[in-house]
C-alpha distance (Angstrom), angle and dihedral (degrees) to the residues before:
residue distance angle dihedral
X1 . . .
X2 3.80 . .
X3 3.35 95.4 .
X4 4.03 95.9 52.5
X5 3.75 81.7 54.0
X6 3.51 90.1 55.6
X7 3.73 94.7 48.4
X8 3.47 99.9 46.8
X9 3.54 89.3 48.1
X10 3.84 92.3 51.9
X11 3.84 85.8 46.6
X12 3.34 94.2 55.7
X13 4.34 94.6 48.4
X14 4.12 83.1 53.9
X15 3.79 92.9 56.1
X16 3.78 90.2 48.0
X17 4.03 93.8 41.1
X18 4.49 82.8 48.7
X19 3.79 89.8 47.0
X20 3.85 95.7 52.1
X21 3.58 96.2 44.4
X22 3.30 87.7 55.5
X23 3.41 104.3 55.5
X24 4.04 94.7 36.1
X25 4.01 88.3 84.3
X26 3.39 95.1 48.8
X27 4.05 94.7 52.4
X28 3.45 87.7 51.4
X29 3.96 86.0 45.5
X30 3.55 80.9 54.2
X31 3.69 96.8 46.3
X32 3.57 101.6 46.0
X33 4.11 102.4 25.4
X34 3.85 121.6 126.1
X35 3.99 97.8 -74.8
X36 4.22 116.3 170.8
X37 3.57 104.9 -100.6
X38 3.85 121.8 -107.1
X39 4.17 103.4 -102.4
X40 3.83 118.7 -136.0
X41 3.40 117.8 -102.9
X42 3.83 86.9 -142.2
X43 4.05 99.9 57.7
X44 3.84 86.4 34.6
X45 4.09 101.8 127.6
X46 3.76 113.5 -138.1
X47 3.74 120.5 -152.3
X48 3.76 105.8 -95.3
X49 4.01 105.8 -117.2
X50 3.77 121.8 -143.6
X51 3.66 124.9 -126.5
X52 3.49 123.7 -108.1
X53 3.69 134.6 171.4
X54 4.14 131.8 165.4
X55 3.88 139.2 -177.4
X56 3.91 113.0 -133.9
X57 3.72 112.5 176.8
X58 3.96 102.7 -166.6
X59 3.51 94.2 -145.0
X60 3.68 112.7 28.5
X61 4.02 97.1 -179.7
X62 3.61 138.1 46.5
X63 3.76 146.9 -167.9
X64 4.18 141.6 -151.8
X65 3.17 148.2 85.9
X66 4.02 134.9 -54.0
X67 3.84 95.9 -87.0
X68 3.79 96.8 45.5
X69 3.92 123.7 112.3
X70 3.85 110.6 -124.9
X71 3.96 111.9 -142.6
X72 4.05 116.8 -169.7
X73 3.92 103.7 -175.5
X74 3.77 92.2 -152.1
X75 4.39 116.8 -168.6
X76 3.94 127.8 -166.4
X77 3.46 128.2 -156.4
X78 3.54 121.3 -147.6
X79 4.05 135.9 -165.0
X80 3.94 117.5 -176.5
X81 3.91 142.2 154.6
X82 3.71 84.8 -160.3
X83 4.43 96.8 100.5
X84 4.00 79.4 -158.5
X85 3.50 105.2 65.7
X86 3.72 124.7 -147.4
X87 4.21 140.6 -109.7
X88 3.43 122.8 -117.3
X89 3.46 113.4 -158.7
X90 4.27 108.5 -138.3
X91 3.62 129.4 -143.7
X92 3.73 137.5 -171.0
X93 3.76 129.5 -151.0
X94 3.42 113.8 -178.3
X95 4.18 132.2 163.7
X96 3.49 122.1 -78.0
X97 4.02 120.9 -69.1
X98 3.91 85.0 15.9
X99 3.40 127.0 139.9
X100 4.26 106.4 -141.6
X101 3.33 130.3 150.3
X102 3.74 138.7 130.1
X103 3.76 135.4 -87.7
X104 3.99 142.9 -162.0
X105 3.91 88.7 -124.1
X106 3.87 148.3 -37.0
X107 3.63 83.4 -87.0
X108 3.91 96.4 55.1
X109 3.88 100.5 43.1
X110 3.53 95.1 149.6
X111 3.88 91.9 54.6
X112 3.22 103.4 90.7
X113 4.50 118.5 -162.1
X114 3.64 132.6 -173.6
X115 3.75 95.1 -176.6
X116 3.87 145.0 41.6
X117 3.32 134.3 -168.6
X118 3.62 114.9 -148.6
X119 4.05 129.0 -158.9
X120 3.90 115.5 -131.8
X121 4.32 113.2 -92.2
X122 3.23 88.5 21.7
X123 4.00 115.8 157.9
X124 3.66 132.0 -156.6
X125 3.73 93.6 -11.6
X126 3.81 96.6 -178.1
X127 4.08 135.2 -149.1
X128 3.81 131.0 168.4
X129 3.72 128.3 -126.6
X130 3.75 116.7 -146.5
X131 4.01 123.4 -148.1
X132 3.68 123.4 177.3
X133 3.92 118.3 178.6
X134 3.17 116.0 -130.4
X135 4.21 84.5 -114.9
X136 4.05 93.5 174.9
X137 3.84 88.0 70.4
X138 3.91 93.6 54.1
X139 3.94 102.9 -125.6
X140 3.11 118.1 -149.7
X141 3.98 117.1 -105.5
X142 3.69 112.3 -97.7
X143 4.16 148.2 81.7
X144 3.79 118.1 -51.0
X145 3.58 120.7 177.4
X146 3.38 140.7 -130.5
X147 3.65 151.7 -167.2
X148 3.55 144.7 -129.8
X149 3.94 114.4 179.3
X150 3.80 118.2 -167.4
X151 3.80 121.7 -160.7
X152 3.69 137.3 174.0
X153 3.93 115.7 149.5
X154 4.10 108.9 -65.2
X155 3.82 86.5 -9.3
X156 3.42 132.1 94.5
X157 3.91 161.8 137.3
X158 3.55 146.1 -162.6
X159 4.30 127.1 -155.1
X160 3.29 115.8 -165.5
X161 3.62 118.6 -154.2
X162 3.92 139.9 -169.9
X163 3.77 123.5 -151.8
X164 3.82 106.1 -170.8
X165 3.80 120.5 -159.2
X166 3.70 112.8 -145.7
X167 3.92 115.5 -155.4
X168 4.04 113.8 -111.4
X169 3.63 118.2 -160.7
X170 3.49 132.6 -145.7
X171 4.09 137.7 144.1
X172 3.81 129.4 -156.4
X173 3.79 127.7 -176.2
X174 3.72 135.2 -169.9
X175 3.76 141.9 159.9
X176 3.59 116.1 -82.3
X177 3.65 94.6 -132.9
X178 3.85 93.5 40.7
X179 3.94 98.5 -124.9
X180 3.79 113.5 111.3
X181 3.83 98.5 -151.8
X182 3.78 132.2 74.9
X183 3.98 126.7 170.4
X184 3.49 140.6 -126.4
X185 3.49 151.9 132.4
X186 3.94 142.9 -108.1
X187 3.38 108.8 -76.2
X188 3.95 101.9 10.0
X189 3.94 126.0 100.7
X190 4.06 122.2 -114.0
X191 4.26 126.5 -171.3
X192 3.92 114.4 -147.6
X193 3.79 101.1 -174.4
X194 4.32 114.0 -144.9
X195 3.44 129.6 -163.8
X196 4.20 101.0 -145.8
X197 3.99 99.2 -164.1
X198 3.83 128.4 -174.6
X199 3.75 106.9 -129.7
X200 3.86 94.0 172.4
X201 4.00 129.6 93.0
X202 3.43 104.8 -102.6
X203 4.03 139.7 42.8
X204 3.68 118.9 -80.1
X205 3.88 122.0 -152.1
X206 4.60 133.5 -158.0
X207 4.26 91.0 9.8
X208 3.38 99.7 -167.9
X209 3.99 116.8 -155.8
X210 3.76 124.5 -143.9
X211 3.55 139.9 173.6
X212 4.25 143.6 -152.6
X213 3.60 106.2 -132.4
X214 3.72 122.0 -132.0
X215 3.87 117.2 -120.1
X216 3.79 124.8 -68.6
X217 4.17 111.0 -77.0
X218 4.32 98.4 -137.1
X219 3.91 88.0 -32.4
X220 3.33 94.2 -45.1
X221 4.16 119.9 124.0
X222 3.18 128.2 -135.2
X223 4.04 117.2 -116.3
X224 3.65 116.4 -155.3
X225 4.23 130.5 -178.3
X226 3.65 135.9 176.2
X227 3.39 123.9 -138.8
X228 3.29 102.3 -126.4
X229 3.92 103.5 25.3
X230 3.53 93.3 -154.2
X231 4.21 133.3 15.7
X232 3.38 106.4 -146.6
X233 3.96 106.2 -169.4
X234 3.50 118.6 31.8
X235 3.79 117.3 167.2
């Protein structure tokens, strides 16, 4: 009986001693077969990426009167290699007797920047461009353009924006000698001369004057004219 034991026992250490000689030649098979090498990280060639850059003003066109201040929130987008960045230099071109130019932000109007340097991916990196009408002259409602040139190198944009005046219209009269009274009597003729003047935006055409009439003088009404009824151009 014990010596079965024994054999089966020593039967069993012979399979196991088999198995692992076996399977030691194909670890080191494993170990030491024909794997890829592992690349450098340092002579690893990454695809090359092109250079892209674009001016997109978010609102290209704008509306109001003389005496407004035009903001054009105006964003670039910017695709690079270069870990640096680059400048752009900026430049506004804006109608005659305007006032344009470009600024950080609507927050910092008064800062006024002719360049930008922009970090590579960047999206929507945003600055405003400020025109002011030159109201005091009384421009004439309608589109004028203007211009916002990009440049940086071989790159480059250009935005073009509208700023639209839209006519306002008001009227103002007063005497021309600045008193408000004038006498006379029943039955007799006075002249109160009134200057009508246009204090709007725009050109106003066939004014027509009118007037409340005072109460009745001992049943009598009051007749009242202008002289001319009706101004037809006044600028």
């Amino acid at each position: 009986m014990r010596n079965t034991w024994l054999l089966r026992v020593a039967g069993t250490l012979c399979v196991v001693a088999l198995a692992a000689a076996a399977l030691g030649p194909m670890a080191v098979l494993a170990d030491e077969g024909d794997l890829p090498p592992v690349p450098d990280p340092s002579e690893v060639e990454l695809p090359e990426i092109e250079e892209a850059f674009e001016v997109v003003p978010k609102f290209p066109a704008m509306e109001g009167p003389a005496d407004s201040t035009f903001l054009f929130e105006v964003e670039f987008t910017y695709r690079s290699g270069d870990p640096g960045g680059r400048s752009f230099d900026l430049t506004v071109v804006g109608p005659p007797d305007w006032m344009c130019y470009a600024a950080e932000s609507s927050m910092e109007l008064e800062r006024q920047i002719s360049a930008i340097h922009i970090e590579p991916y960047t999206v929507k990196q945003p600055i405003v461009v400020v025109a002011v009408a030159p109201f005091w002259l009384y421009p004439e409602p309608g589109e004028y353009p203007i211009e916002l040139r990009v440049t940086g190198g071989d790159l480059g944009g250009v935005a073009d924006l509208t700023a639209t005046i839209t006519p306002r219209y008001s009227l103002d009269a007063e005497t021309a000698t600045g008193v408000d009274t004038a006498r006379t009597s029943v039955g007799s003729e006075t002249t109160l001369a009134v200057n009508v003047i246009n204090t709007g935006t725009a050109r106003m055409e066939n004014v027509t004057l009118a007037a409340t009439l005072p109460p009745d003088v001992n049943g009598e009404a009051w007749d009242i004219s202008f002289e001319p009824p009706q101004i037809t151009n006044l600028a």
